[in-house]
C-alpha positions in Angstrom: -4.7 3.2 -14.7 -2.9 4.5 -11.6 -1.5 2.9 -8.8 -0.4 3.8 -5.5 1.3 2.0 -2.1 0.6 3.9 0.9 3.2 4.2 2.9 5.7 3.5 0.0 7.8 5.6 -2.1 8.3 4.3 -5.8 11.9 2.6 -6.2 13.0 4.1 -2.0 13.7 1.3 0.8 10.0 -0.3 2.0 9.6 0.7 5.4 9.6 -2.5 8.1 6.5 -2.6 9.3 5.4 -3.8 5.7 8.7 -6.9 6.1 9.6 -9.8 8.2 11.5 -7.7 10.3 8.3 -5.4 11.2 4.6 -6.3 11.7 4.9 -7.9 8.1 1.7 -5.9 7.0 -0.1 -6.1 3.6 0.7 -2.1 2.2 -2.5 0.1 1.5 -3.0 0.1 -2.2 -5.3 2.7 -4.3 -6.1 1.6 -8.0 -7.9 4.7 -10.0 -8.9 3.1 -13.4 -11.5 4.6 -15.5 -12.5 1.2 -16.9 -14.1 -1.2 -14.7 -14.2 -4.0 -17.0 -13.1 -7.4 -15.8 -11.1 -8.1 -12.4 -7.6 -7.2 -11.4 -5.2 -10.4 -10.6 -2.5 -8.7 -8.6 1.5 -9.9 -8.3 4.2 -9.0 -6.0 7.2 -10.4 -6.3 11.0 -10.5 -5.6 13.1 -11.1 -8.7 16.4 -10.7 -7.0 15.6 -14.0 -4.7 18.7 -16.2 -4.7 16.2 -18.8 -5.9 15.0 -16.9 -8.9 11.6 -15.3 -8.7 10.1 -15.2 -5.4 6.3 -14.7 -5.1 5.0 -12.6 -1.8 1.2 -12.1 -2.5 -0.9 -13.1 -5.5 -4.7 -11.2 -5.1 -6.5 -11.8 -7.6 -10.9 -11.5 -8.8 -10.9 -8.2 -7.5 -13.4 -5.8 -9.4 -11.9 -3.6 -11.6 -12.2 0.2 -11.2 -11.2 2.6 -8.6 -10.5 0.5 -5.5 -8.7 0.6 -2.7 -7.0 -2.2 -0.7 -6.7 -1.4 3.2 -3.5 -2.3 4.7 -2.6 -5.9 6.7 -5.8 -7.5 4.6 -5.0 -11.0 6.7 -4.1 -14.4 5.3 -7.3 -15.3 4.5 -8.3 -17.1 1.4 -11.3 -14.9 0.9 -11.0 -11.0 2.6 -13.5 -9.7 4.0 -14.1 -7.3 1.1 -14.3 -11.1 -1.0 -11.0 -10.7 -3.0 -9.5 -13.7 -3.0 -5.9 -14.5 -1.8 -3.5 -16.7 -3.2 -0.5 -19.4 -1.5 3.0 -17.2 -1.7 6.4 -18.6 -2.2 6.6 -19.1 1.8 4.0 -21.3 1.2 1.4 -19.2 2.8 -2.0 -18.0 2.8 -2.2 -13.6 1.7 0.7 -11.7 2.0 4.2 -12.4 3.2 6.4 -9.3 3.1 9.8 -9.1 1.9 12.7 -11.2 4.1 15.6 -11.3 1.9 19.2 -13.2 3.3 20.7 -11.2 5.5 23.5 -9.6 3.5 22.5 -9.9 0.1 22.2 -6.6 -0.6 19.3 -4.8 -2.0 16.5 -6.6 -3.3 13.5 -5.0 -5.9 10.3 -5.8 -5.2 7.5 -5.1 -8.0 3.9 -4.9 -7.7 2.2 -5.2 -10.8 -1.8 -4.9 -11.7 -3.3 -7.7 -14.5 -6.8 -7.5 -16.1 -8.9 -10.6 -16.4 -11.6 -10.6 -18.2 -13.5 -12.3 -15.9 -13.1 -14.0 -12.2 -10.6 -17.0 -12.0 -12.6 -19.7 -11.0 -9.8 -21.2 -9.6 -9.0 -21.3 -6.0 -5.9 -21.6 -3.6 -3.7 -20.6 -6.6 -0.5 -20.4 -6.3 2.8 -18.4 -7.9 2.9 -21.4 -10.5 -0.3 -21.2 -11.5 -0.8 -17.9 -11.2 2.0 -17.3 -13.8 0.4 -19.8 -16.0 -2.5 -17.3 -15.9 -0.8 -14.3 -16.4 1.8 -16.2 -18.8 0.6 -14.0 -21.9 -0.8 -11.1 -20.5 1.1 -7.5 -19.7 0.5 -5.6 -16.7 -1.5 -2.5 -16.7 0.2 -0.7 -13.7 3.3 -1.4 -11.5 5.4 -0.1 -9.2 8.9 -1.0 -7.2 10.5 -0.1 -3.9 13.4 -2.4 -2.5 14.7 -3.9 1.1 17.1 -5.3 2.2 18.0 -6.8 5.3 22.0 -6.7 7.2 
């Protein structure tokens, strides 16, 4: 499996208009997988949150395969391509892009790509459920960038 973020260079600064201190847009992702079994359940988070892990976008029953995500997808439950989206850390429908403390240096943020086998028939999950999901499973692709914010 491969995975790109348009617009973002692996481990380099993300660029603002994908943060809180830009238009806060959902990046453009491409997944090129040969096998197109199951459904990808798809993470990003922030484990350098002064809280502990902080979860920014959760993604999940989207058919496995060679995809491709458009940038700012919205913060609807259901996209318009019928991926469903999950409630982040900010307590929000869909994406909410990274916003560290002012001052706290440089933050990682990692997107990683899970198989299910089949769709979660759960909805409106969350980043605690959604890691009771993924709890046992490894992710098949991820990538990092950081931001930070003075």
């Amino acid at each position: 499996m491969e995975l790109r973020v348009i617009g973002i260079s692996e481990g380099r600064r993300i660029p603002d208009k994908f943060t809180c201190s830009g238009k806060n847009h959902s990046p453009k992702i491409e997944i090129h997988d040969r096998n197109e079994e199951g459904y990808y359940f798809i993470v990003m988070n922030d484990p350098d949150a002064p809280s502990g892990l902080f979860t920014h976008w959760i993604l999940y029953n989207v058919p496995a395969g060679i995809i491709t995500l458009e940038e700012n997808m919205g913060n609807k439950e259901i996209t318009d391509e019928g991926y469903y989206q999950g409630i982040n850390d900010f307590g929000e429908l869909g994406y909410g892009g990274p916003c560290p403390p002012r001052g706290d240096g440089d933050h990682r943020y990692f997107i990683k790509v899970y198989r299910t086998k089949g769709a979660v028939s759960r909805k409106k999950i969350d980043a605690e459920n959604s890691y009771a999901i993924l709890d046992k499973m490894t992710p098949e692709a991820e990538f990092y960038a950081i931001y930070s914010r003075e």
